[in-house]
VMD Tcl script that draws the C-alpha trace (Angstrom):
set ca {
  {8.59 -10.67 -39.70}
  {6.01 -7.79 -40.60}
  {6.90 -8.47 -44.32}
  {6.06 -12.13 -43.60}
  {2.63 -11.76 -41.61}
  {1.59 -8.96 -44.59}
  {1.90 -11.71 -46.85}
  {0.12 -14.50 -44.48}
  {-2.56 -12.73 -43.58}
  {-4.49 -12.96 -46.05}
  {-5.40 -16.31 -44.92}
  {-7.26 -15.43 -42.36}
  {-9.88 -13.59 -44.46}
  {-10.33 -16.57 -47.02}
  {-10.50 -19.31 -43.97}
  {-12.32 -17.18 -40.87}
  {-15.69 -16.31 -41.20}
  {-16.02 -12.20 -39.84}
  {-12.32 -11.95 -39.84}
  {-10.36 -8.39 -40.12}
  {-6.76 -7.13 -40.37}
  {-4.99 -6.68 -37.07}
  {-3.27 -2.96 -36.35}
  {-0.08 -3.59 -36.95}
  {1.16 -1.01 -35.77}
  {-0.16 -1.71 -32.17}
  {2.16 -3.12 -29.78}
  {-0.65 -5.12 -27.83}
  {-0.82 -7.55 -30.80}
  {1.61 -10.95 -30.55}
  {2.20 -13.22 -33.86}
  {2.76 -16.61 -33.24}
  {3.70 -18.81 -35.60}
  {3.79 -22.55 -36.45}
  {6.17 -23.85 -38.53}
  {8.16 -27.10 -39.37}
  {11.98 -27.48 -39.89}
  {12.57 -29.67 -43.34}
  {15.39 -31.50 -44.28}
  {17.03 -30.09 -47.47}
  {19.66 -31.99 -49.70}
  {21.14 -28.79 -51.18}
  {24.16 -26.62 -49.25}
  {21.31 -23.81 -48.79}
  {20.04 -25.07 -45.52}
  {17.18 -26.38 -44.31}
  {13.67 -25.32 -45.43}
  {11.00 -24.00 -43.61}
  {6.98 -25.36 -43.89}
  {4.32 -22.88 -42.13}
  {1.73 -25.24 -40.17}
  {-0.37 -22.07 -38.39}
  {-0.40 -18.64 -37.12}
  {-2.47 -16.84 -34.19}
  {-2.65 -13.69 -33.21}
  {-3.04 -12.86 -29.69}
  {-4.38 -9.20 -27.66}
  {-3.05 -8.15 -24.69}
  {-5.58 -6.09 -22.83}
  {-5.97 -4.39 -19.68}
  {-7.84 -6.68 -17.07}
  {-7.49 -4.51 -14.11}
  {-5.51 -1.80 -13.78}
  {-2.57 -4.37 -12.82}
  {-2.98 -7.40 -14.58}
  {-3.12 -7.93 -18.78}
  {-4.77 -10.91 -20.23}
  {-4.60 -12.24 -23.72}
  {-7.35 -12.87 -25.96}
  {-6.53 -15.21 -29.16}
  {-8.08 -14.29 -32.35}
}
mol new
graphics top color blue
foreach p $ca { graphics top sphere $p radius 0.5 }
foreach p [lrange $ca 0 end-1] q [lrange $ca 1 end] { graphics top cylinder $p $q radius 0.2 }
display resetview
């Protein structure tokens, strides 16, 4: 999926105004993805459309709890 998001992200620069790259090597960062299951008429399968993507921080709220903050 990293291959994926290094391609997609991109997007984010062209669309969001003050947007940045994520750390992707951080393990607080969640991808979520959008996407829409096609019919295909071919034996390969069925094809997949991307709608949307997020990104989403998990951070420290108290020294308990984590919250998430969408990007």
């Amino acid at each position: 999926m990293i291959a994926f998001h290094l391609k997609l992200r991109f997007l984010g620069l062209l669309l969001i105004e003050n947007a940045s790259y994520i750390d992707d090597t951080d393990p607080k960062w969640s991808i979520y993805y959008l996407v829409k299951k096609m019919d295909s008429d071919d034996t390969k399968g069925p094809i997949y459309s991307t709608i949307g993507y997020t990104t989403v921080y998990h951070f420290l709220y108290f020294p308990d709890k984590v919250r998430a903050k969408i990007r």
